[in-house]
C-alpha positions in Angstrom: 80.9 92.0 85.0 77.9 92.7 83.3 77.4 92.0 79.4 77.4 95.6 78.9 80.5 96.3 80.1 82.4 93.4 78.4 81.2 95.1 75.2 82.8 98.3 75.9 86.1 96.3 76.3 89.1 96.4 73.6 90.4 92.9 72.8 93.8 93.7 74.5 91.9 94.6 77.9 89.0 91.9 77.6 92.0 89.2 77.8 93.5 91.3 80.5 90.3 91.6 82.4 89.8 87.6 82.2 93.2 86.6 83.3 92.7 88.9 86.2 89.3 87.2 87.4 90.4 83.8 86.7 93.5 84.5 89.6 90.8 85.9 91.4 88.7 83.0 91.3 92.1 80.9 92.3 92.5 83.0 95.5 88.7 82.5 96.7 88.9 78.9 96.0 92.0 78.5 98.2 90.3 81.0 100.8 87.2 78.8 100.8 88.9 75.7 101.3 90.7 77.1 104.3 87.6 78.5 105.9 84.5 79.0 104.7 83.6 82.6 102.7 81.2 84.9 104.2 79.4 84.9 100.6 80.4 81.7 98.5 77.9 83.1 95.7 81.2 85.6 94.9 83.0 82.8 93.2 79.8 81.8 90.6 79.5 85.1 89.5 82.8 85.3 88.9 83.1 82.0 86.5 80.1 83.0 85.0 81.7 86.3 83.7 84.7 84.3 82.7 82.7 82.6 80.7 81.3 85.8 79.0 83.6 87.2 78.3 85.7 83.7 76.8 82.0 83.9 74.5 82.8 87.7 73.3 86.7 86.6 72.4 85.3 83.6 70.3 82.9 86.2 69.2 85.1 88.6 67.7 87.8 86.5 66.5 84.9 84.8 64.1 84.0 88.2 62.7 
């Protein structure tokens, strides 16, 4: 998800959104261990827009 998009976001669905992709980030990880995935790269992407959007909660509860 792109920075862009997480801006757009209300709190309520930013938290909703990132609960969702860390479950999805769960089920790759277990896929990957059983056999390998056809595009590993899925499961950085996927932390790294974890980690944006954990940066835009922190962000607007100091505001």
């Amino acid at each position: 998800m792109k920075q862009s998009e997480i801006l757009k976001l209300s709190d309520a669905d930013l938290v909703e959104t990132m609960e969702s992709t860390k479950q999805k980030i769960t089920e790759l990880k277990m896929a990957h261990t059983l056999t390998p995935l056809e595009n590993p790269m899925q499961i950085r992407t996927l932390r790294r827009s974890v980690a944006r959007m954990k940066s835009e909660i922190s962000k607007r509860n100091l505001v």
